[in-house]
C-alpha positions in Angstrom: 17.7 -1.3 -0.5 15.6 -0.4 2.9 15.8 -2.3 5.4 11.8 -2.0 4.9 12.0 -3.6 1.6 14.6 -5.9 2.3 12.1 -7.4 5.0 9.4 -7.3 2.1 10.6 -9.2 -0.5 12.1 -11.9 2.0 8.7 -12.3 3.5 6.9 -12.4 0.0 9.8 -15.2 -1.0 8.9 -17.1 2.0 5.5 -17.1 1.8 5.9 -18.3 -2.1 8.5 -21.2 -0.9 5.9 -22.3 2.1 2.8 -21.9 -0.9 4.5 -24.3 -2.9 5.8 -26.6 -0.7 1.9 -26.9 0.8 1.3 -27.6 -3.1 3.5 -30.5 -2.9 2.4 -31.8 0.0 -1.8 -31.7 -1.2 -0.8 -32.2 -5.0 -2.2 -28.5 -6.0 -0.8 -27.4 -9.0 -2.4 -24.3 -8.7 -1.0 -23.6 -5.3 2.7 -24.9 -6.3 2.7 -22.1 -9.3 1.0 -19.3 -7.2 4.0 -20.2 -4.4 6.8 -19.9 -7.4 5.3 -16.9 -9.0 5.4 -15.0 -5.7 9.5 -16.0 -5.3 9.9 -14.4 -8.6 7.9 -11.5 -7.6 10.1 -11.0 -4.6 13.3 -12.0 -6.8 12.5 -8.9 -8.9 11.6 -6.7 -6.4 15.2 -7.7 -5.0 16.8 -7.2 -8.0 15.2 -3.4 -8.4 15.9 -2.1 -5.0 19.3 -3.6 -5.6 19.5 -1.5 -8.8 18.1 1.3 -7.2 21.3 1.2 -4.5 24.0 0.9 -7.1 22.8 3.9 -9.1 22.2 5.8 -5.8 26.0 4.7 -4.3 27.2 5.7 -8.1 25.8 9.1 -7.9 27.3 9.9 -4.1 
């Protein structure tokens, strides 16, 4: 994973986490399920890059 897109998806994951917490805090469903959708958006984006990596250190 880049060091570009590792700084991506752990800005889009915090970002979700503070979106959500906000939600708590003003009782906005809305905002609290925006805030988790965009961890999961970074989780996947994680999850590819990491992907990405193992196939790239399989085929060196």
């Amino acid at each position: 994973m880049g060091l570009d897109d590792k700084a991506k998806a752990a800005a889009k994951n915090l970002e979700g986490k503070t979106q959500e917490a906000v939600g708590k805090m003003t009782d906005n469903k809305e905002n609290q399920a925006k805030g988790k959708a965009k961890q999961v958006e970074a989780e996947a984006r994680k999850a590819g890059e990491n992907a990405k990596d193992g196939v790239k250190d399989a085929i060196d």
